[in-house]
N, CA, C and O atoms as a MOPAC input file, in Angstrom:
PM7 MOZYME 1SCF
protein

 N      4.40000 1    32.13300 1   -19.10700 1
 C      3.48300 1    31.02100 1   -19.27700 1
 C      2.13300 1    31.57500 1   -19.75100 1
 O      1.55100 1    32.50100 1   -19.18700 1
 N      1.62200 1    30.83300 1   -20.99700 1
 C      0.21500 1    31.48200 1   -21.50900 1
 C     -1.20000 1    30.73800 1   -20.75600 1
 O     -1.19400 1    29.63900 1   -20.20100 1
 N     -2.28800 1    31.57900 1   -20.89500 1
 C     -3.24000 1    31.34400 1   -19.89600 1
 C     -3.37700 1    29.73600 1   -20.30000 1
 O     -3.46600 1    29.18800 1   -19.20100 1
 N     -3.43100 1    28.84000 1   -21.18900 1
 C     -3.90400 1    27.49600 1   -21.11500 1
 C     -2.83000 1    26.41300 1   -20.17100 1
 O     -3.06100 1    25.51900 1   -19.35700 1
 N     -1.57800 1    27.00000 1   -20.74000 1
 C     -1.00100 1    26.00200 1   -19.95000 1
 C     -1.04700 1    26.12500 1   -18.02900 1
 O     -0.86800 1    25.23400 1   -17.19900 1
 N     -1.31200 1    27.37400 1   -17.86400 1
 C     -2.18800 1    27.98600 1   -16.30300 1
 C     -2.85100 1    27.02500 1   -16.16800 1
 O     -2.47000 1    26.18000 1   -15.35800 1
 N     -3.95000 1    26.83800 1   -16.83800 1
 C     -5.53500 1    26.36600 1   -16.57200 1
 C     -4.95600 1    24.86900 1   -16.04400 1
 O     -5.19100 1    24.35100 1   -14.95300 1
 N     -3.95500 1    24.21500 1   -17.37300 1
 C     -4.03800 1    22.85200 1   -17.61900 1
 C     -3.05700 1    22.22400 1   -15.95500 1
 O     -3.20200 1    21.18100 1   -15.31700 1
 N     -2.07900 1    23.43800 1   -15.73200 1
 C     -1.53500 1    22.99400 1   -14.48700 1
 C     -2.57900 1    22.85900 1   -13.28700 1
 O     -2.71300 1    21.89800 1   -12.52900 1
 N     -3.20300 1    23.92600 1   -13.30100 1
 C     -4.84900 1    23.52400 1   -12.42700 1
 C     -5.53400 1    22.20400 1   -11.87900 1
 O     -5.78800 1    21.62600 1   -10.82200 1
 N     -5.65200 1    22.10400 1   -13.03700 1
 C     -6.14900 1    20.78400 1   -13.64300 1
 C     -5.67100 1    19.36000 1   -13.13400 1
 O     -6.21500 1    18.41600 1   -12.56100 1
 N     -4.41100 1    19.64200 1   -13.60300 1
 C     -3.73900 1    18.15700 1   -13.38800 1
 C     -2.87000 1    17.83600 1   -11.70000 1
 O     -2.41200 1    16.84500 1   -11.13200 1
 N     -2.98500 1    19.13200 1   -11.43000 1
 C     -2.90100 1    18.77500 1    -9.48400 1
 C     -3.49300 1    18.69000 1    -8.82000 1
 O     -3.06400 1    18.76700 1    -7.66900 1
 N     -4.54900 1    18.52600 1    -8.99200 1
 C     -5.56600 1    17.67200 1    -7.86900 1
 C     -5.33900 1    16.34000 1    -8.22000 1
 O     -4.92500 1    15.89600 1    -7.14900 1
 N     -5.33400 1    15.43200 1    -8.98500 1
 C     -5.26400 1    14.20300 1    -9.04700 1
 C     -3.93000 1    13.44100 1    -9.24800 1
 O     -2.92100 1    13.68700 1    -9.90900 1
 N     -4.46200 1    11.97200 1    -8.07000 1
 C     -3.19900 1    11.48400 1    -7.14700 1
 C     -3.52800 1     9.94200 1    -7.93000 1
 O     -4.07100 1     8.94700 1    -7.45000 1
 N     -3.02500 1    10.15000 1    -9.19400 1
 C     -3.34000 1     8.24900 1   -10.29800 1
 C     -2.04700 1     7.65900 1    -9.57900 1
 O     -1.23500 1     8.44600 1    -9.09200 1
 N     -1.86300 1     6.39700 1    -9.51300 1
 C     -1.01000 1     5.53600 1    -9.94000 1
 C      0.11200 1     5.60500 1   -11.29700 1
 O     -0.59100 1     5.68200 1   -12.30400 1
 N      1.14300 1     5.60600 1   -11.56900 1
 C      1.97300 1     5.50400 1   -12.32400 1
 C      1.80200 1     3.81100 1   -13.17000 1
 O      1.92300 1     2.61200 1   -12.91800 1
 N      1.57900 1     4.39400 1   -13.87300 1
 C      1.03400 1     3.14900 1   -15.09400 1
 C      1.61800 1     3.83700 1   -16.56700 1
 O      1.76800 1     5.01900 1   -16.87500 1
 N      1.94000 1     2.27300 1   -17.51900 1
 C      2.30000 1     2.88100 1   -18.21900 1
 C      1.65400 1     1.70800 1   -19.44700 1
 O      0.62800 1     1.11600 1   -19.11200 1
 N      2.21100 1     1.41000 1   -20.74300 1
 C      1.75700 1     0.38700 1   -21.69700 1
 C      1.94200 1    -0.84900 1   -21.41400 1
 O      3.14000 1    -1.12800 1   -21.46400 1
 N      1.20100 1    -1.81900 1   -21.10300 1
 C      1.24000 1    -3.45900 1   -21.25700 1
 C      0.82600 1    -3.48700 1   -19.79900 1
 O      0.89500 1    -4.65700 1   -19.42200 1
 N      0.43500 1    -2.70500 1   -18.84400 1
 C     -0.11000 1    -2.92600 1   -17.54200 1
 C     -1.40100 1    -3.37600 1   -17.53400 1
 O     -2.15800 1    -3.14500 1   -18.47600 1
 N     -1.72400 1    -3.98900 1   -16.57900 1
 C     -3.01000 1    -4.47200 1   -16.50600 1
 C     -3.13500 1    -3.36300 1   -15.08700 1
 O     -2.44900 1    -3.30900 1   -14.06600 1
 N     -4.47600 1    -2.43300 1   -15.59900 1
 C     -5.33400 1    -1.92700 1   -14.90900 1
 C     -6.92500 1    -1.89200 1   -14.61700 1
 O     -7.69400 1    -2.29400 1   -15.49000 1
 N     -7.37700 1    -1.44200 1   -13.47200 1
 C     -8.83100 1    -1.42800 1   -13.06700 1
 C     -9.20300 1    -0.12000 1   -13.09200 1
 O     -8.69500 1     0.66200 1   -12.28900 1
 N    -10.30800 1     0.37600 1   -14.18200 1
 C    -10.09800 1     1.52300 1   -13.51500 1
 C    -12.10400 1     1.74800 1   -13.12400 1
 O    -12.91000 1     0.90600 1   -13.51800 1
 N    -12.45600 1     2.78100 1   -12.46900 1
 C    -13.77700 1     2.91600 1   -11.72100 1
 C    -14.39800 1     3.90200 1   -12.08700 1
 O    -14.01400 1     4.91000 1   -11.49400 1
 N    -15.14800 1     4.06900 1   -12.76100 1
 C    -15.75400 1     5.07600 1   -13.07300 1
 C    -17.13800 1     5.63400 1   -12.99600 1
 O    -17.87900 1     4.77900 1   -12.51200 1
 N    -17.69500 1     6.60200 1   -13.25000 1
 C    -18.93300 1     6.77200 1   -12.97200 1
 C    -20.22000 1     7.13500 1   -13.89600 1
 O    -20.27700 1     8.14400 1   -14.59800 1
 N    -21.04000 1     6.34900 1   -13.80800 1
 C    -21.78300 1     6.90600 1   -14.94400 1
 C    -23.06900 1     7.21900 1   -14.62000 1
 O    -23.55900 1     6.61000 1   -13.66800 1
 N    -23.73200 1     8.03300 1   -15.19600 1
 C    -24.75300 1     8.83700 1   -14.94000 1
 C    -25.73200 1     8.36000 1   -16.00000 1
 O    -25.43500 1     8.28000 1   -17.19100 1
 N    -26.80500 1     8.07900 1   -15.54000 1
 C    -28.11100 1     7.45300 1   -16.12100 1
 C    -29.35600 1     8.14400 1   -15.73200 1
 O    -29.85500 1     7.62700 1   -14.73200 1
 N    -30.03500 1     9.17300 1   -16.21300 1
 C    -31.02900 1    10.06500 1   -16.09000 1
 C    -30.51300 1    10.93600 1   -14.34100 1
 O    -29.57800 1    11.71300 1   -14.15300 1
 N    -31.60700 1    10.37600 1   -13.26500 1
 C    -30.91000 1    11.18800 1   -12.31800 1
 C    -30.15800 1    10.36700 1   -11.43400 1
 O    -29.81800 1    10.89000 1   -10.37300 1
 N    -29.86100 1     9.30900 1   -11.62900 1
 C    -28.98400 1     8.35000 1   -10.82300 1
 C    -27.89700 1     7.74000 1   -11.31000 1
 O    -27.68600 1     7.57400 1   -12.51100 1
 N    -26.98500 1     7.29500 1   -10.17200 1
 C    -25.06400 1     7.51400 1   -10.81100 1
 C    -24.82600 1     6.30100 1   -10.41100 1
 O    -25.37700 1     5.89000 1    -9.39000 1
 N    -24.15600 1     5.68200 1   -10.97400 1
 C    -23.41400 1     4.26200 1   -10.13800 1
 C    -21.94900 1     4.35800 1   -10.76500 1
 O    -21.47900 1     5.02900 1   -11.68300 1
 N    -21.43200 1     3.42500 1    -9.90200 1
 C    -19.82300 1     3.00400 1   -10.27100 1
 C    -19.65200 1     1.48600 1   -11.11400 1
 O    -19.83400 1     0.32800 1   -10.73700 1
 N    -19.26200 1     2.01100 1   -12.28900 1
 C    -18.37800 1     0.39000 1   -12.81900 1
 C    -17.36600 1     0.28800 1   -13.46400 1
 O    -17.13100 1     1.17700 1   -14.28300 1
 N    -16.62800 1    -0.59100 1   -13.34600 1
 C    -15.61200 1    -0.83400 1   -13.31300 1
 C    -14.74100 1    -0.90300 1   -14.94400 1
 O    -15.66600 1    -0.75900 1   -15.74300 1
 N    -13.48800 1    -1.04500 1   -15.72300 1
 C    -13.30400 1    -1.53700 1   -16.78200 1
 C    -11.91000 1    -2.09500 1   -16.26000 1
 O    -11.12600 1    -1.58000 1   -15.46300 1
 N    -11.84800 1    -3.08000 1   -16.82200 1
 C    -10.55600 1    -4.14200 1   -16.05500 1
 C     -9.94800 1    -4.19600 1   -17.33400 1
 O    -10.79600 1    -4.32600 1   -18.21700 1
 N     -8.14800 1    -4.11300 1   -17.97500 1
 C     -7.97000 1    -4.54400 1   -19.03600 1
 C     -6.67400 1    -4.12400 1   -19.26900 1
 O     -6.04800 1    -3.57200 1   -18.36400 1
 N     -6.15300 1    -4.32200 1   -20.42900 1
 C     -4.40700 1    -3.84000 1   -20.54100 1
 C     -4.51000 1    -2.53900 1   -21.36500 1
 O     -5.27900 1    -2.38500 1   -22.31300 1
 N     -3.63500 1    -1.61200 1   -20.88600 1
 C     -3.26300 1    -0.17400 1   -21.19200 1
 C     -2.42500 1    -0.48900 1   -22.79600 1
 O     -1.28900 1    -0.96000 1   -22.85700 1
 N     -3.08500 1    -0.19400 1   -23.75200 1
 C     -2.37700 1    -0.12100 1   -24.95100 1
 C     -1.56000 1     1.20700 1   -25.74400 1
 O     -0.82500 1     1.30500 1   -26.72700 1
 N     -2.06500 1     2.04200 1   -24.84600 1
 C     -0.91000 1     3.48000 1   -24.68700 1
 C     -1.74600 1     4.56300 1   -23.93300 1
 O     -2.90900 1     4.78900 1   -23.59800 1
 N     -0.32100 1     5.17900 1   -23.84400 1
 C     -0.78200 1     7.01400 1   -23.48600 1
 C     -0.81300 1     7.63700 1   -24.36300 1
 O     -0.05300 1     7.52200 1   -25.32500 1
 N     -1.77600 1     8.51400 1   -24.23200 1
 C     -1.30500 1     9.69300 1   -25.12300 1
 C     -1.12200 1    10.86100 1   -24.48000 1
 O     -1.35300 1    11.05700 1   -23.28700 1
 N     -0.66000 1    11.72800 1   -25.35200 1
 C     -1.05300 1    13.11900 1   -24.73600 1
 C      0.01400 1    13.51800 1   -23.40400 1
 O      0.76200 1    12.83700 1   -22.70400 1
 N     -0.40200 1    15.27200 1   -23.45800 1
 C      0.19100 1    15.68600 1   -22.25700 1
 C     -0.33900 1    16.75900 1   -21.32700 1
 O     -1.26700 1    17.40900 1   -21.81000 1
 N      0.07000 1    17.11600 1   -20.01000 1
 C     -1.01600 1    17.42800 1   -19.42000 1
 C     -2.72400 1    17.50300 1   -19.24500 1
 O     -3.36800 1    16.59600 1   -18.71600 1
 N     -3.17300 1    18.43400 1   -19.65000 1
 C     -4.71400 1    18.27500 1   -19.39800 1
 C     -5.13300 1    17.48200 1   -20.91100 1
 O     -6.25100 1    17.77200 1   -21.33600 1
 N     -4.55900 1    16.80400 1   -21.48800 1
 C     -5.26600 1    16.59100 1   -22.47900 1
 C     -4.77800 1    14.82200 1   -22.62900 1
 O     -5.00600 1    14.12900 1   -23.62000 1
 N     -4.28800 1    14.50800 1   -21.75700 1
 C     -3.60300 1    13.57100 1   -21.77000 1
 C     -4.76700 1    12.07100 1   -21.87900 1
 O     -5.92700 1    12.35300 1   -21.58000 1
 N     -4.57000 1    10.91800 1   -22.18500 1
 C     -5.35100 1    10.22600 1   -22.47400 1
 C     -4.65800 1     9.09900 1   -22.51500 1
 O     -3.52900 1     9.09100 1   -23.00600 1
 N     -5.35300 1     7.74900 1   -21.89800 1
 C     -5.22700 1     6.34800 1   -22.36200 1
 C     -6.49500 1     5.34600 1   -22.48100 1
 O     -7.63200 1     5.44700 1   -22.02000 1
 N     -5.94200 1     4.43800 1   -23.19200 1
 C     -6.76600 1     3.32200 1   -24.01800 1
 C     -6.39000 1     2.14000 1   -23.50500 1
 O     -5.23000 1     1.73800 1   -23.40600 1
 N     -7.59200 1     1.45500 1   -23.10400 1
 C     -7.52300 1     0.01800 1   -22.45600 1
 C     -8.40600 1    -0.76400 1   -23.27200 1
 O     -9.35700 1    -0.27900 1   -23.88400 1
 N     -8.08800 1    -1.97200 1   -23.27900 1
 C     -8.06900 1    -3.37400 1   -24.51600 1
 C     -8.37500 1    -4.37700 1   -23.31900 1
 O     -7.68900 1    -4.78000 1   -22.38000 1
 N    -10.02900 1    -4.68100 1   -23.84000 1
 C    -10.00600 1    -6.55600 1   -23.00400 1
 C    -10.76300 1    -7.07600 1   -23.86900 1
 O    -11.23600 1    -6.37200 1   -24.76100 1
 N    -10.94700 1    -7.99200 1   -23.81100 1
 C    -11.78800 1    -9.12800 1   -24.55500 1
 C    -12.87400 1    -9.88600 1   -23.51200 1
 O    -12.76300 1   -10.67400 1   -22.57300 1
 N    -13.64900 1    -9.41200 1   -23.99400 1
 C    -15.07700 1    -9.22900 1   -23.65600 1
 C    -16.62800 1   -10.29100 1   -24.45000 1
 O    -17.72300 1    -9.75700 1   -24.63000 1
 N    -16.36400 1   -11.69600 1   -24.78400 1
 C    -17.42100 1   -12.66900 1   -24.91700 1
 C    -16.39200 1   -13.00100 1   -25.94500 1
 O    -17.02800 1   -13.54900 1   -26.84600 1
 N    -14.99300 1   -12.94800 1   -26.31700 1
 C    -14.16200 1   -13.38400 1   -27.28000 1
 C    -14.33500 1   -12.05800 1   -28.25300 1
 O    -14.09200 1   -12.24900 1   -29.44400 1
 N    -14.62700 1   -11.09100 1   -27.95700 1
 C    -14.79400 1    -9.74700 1   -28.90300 1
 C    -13.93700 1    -9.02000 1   -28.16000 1
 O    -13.89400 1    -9.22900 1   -26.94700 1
 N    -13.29900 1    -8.26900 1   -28.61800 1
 C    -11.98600 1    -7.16100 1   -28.47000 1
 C    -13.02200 1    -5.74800 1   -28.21500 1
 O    -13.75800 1    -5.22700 1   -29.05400 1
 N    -12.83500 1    -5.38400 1   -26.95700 1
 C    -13.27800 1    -3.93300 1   -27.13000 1
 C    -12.01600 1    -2.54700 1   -25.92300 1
 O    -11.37800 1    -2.76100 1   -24.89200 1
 N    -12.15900 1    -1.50000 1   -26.61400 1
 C    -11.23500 1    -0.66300 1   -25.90700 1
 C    -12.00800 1     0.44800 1   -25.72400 1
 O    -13.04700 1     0.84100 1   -26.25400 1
 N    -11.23000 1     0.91300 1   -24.79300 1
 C    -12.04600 1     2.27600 1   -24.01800 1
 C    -11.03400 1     3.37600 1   -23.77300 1
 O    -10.22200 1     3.37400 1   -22.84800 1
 N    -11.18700 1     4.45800 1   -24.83700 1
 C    -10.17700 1     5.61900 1   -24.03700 1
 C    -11.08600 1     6.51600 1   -23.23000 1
 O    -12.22700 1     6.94000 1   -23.41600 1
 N     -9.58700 1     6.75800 1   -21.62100 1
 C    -10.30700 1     7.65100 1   -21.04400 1
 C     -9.38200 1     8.86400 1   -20.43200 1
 O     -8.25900 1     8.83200 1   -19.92800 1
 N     -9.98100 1     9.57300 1   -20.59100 1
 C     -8.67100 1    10.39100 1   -20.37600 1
 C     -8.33800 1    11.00100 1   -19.16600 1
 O     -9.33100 1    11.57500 1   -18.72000 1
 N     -7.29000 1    11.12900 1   -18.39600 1
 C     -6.67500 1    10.74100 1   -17.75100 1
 C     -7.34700 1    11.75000 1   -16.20600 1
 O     -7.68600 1    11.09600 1   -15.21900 1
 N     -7.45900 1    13.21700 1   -16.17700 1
 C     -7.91500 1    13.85600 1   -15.79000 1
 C     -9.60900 1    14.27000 1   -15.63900 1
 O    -10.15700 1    15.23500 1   -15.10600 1
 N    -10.04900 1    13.29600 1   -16.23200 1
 C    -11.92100 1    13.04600 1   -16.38500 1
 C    -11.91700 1    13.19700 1   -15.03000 1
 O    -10.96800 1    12.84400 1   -14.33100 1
 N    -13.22400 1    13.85500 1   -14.48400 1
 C    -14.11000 1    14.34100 1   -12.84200 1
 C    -14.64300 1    12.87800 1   -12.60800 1
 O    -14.78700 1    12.50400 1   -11.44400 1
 N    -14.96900 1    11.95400 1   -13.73900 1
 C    -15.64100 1    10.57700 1   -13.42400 1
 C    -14.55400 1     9.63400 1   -13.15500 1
 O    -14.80300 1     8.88300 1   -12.21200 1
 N    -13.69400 1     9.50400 1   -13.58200 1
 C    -12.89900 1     8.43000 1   -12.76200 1
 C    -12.92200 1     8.53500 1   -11.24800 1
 O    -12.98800 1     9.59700 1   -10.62800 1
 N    -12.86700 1     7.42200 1   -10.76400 1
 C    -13.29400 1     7.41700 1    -9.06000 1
 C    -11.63200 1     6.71500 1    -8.60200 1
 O    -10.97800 1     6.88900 1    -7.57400 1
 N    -11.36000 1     5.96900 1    -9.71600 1
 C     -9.78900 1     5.60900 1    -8.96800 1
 C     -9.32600 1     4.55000 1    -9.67400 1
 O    -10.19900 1     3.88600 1   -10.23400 1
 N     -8.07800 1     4.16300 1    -9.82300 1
 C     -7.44600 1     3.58200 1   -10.90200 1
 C     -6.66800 1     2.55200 1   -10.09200 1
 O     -6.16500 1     2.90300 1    -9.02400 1
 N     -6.53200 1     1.25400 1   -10.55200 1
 C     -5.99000 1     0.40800 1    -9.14300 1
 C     -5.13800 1    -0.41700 1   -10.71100 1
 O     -5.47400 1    -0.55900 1   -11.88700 1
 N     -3.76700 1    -0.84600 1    -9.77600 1
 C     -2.77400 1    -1.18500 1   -10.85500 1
 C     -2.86000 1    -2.95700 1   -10.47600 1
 O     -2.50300 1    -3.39800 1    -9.38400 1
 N     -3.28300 1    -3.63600 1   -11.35600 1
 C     -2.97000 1    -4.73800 1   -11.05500 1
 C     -2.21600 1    -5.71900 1   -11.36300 1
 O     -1.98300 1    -6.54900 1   -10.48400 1
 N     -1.64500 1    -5.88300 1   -12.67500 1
 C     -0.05900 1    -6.41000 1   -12.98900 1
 C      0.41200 1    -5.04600 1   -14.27900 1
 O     -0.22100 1    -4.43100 1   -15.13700 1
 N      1.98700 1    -5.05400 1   -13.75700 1
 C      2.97500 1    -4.21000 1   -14.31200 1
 C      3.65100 1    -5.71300 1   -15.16600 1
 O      4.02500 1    -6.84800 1   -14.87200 1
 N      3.47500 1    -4.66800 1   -16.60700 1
 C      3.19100 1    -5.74600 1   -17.97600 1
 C      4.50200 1    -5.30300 1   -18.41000 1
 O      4.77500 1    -4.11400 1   -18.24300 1
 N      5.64100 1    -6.33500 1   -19.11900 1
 C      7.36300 1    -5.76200 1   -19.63700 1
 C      6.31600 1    -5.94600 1   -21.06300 1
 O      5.43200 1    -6.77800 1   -21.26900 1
 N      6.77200 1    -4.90900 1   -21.85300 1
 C      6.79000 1    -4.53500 1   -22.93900 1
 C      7.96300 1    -3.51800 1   -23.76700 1
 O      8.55000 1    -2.57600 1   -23.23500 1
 N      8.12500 1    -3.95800 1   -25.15300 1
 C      9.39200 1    -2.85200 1   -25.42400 1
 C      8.39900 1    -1.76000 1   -26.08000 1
 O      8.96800 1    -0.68600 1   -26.27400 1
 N      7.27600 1    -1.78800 1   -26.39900 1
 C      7.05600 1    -0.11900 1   -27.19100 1
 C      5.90400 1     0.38400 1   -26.05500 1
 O      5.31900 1     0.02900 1   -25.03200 1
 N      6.01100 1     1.28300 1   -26.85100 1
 C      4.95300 1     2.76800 1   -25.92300 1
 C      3.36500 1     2.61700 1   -26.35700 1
 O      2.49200 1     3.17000 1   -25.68900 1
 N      3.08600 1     1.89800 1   -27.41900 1
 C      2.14900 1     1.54300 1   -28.30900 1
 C      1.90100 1     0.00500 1   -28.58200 1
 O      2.82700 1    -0.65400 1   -29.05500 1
 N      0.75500 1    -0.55700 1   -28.31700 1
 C      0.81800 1    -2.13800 1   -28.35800 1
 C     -0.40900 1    -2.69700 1   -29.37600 1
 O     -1.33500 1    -3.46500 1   -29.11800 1
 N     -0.11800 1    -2.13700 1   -30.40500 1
 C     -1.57500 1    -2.39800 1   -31.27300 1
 C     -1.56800 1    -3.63500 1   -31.87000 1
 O     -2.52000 1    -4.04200 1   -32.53600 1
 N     -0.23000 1    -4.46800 1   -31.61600 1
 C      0.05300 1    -5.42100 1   -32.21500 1
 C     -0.90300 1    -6.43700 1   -31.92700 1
 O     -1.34000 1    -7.20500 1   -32.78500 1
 N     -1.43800 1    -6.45400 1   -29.96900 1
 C     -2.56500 1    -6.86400 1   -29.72800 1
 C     -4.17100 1    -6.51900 1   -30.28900 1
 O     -5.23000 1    -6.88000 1   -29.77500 1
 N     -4.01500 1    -5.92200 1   -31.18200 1
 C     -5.14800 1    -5.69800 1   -31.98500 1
 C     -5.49500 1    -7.40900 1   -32.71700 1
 O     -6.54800 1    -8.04200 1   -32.64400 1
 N     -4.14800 1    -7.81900 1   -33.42300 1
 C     -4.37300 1    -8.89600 1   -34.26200 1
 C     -4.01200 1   -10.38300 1   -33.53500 1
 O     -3.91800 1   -11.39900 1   -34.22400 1
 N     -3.78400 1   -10.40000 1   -31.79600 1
 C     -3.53500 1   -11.71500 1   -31.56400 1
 C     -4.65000 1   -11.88300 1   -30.68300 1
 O     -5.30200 1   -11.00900 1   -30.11200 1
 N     -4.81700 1   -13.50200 1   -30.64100 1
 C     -6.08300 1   -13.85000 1   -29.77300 1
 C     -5.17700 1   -14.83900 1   -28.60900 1
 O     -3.96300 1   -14.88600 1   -28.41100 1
 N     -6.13400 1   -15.46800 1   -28.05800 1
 C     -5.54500 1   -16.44400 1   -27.05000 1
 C     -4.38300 1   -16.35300 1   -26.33100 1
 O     -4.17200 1   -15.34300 1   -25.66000 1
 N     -3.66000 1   -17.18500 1   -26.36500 1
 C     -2.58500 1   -17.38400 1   -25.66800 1
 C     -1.53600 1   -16.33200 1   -25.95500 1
 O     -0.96900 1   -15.84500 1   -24.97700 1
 N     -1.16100 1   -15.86500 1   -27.31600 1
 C     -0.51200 1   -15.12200 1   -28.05100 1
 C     -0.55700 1   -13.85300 1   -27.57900 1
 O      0.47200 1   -13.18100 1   -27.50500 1
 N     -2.02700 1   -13.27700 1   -27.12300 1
 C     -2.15800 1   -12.17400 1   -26.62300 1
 C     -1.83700 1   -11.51000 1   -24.90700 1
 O     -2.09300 1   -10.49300 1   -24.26100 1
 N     -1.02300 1   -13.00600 1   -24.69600 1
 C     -0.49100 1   -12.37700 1   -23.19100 1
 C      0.58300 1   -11.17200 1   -23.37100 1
 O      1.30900 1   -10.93900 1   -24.33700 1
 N      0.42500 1   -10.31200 1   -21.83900 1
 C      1.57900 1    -9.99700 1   -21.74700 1
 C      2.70700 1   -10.43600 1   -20.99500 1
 O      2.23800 1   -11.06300 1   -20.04600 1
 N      4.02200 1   -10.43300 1   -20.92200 1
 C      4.50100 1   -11.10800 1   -19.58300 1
 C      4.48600 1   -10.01800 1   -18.35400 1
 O      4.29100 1    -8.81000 1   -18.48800 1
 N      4.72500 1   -10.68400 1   -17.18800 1
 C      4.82300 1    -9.46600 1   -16.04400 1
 C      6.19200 1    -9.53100 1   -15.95100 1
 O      6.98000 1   -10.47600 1   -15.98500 1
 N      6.37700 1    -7.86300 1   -15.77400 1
 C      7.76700 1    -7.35500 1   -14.70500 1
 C      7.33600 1    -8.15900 1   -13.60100 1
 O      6.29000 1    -8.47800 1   -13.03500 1
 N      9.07100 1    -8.43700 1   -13.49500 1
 C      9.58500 1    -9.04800 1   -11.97800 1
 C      9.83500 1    -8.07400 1   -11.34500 1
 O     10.23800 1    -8.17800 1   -10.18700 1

């Protein structure tokens, strides 16, 4: 085993996420730092994929936000995430959901797993 993939196993065992995957609706908490003071807020929204693997691993969340579409990748192993809370497990058939890029309203649901 070469020294990165060492490091990256490091890395990715300390943290205890939730199993989430594309079309889920997640919360996730994060922290942000503003000169010398930190607060927690939140981004609520549907997981439009993973990427990546081990330490480099990454996902992108999609909400609509004043009727404007905005997404946020974060990647998965960041020191600022504070905790990831699963709130509906979304049936979808692909790994990738960009299709929600181009629907609005009603169109843009997902359904939930039973």
């Amino acid at each position: 085993m070469n020294i990165t993939e060492t490091i990256a196993k490091e890395l990715t065992a300390g943290t205890d996420l939730p199993n989430f995957k594309a079309g889920d609706n997640i919360t996730v908490y994060y922290t942000i730092k503003e000169g010398d003071k930190q607060r927690t807020q939140f981004f609520k929204g549907d997981v439009i994929q993973r990427k990546g693997s081990g330490a480099t691993e990454t996902f992108t969340i999609r909400k609509i936000s004043h009727s404007v579409g905005v997404e946020r990748i974060f990647p998965i192993n960041s020191p600022l995430i504070e905790k990831i809370e699963v709130n509906k497990k979304g049936k979808v058939r692909r790994a990738r959901i960009y299709y929600l890029r181009e629907l609005t309203g009603k169109k843009a649901r997902i359904k939930e797993a039973r």
